[in-house]
N, C-alpha and C positions, 0 to 999 in steps of 0.2 A: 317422546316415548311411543303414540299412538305409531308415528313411520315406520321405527324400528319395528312394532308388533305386525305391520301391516307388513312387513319385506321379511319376517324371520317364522317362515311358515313353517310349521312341526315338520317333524323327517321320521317319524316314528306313529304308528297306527295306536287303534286306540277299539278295545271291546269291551261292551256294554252287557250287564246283564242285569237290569235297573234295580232284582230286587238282592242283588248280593254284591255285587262290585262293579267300579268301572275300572277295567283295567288299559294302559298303557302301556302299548311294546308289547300286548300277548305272548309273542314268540320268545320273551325273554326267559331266560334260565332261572334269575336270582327273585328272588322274590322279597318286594319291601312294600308295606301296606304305612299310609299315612295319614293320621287324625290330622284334620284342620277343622279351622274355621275359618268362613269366607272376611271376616274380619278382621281376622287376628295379623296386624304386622310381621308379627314371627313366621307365621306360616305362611308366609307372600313371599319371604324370603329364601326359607328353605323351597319352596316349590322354584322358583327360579332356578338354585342351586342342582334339582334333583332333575328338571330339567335338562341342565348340562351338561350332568354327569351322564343320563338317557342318552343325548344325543352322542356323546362321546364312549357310552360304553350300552353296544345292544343285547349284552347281556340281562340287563334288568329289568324286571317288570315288575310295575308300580301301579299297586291297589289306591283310590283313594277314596277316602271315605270321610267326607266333611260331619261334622258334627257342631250343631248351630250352639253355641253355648255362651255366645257372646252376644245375646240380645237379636233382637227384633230385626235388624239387619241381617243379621247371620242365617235366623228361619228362612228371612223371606227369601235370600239368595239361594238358597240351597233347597227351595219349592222348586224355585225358577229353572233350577241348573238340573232338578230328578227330571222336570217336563220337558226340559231339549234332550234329555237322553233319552225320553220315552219317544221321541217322535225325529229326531233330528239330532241322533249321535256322532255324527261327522262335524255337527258346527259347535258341542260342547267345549273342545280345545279353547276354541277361539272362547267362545264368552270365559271359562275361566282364567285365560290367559287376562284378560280385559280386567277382569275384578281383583284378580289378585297380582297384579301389577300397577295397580291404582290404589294410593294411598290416602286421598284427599276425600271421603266418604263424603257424601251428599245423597238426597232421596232421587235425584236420576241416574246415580250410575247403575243399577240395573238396568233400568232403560236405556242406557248407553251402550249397557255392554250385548243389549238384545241389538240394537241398530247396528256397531261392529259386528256384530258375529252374523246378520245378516238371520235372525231367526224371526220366522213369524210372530210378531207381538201379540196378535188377537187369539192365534190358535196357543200360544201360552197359557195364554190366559185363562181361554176355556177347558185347556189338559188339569191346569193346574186345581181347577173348578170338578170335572169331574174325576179326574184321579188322585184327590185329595185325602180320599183312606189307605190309598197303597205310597202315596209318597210320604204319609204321616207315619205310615209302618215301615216303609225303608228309613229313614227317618230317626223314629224311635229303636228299630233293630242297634243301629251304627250306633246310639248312645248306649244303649244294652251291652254290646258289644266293645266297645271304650270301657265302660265298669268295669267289665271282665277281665279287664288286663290289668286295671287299675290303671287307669288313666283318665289324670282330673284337668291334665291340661293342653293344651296346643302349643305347636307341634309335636307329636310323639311318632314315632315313627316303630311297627316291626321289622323285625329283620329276621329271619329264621327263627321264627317264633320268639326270641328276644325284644322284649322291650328298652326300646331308646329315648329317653325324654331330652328334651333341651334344643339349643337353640348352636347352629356351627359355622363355622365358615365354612366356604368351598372343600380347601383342602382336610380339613379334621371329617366332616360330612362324609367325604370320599374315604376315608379312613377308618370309620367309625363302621360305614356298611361295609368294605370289603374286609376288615376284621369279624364282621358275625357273620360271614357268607362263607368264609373259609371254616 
């Protein structure tokens, strides 16, 4: 799995604006914003999925917005993943690609997924130290923001302001959003 990720480099750009969104595809037209959690098996799968569908259609741009709801793992991933966007938004891809295509949880795959992604370990660490009030408030915002839709669980995905819960294949997933786009 690590090869494939190491040879299947994104094709599609990626902006940051660490206290509202990271968006995917900027340039895209359709607009789909997705709850995860960096733990959650379900949402490792649809992001694969939604992935493909990105690469295969540039029409779409995709909000994401992890929400740690699945314990202690989940927090600490998504401290990790606010501090490379605050300092090194070009190597985010790569570490979420890293985490959320690794299903086998253990306490170094952070650490794994910092050495892939080729991101400063120490200056993390100290982002994560002193921008610990804005990343607790982006953070807290994204769970805020979840409530409001009513959404209690991972993957949910908007779609034109539609909410979509559940879990899809490929082809239903592709289905599912170009029915609430039209």
């Amino acid at each position: 799995m690590i090869n494939e990720m190491l040879n299947d480099q994104p094709t599609f750009s990626i902006s940051v604006d660490i206290i509202n969104n990271t968006i995917i595809n900027p340039l895209g037209t359709h607009e789909i914003t997705i709850f995860f959690d960096y733990n959650c098996s379900y949402c490792k799968k649809e992001l694969q999925i939604l992935r493909e569908l990105i690469r295969n259609n540039k029409d779409i741009r995709l909000i994401i917005k992890p929400i740690p709801i699945l314990g202690e793992f989940s927090l600490k991933a998504a401290e990790v993943g606010h501090a490379i966007l605050a300092y090194e938004p070009n190597k985010y891809l790569k570490y979420l690609r890293y985490i959320m295509d690794e299903f086998n949880f253990d306490d170094d795959l952070i650490f794994k997924a910092l050495v892939f992604s080729d991101v400063n370990i120490e200056r993390t660490k100290f982002l994560i130290d002193v921008m610990k009030k804005t990343i607790d408030s982006v953070i807290n915002n994204d769970l805020k923001l979840s409530k409001s839709f009513g959404i209690t669980a991972t993957p949910t995905f908007i779609i034109n302001n539609k909410v979509v819960c559940g879990i899809f294949e490929f082809e239903k997933l592709k289905e599912k959003i170009f029915a609430s786009l039209n």
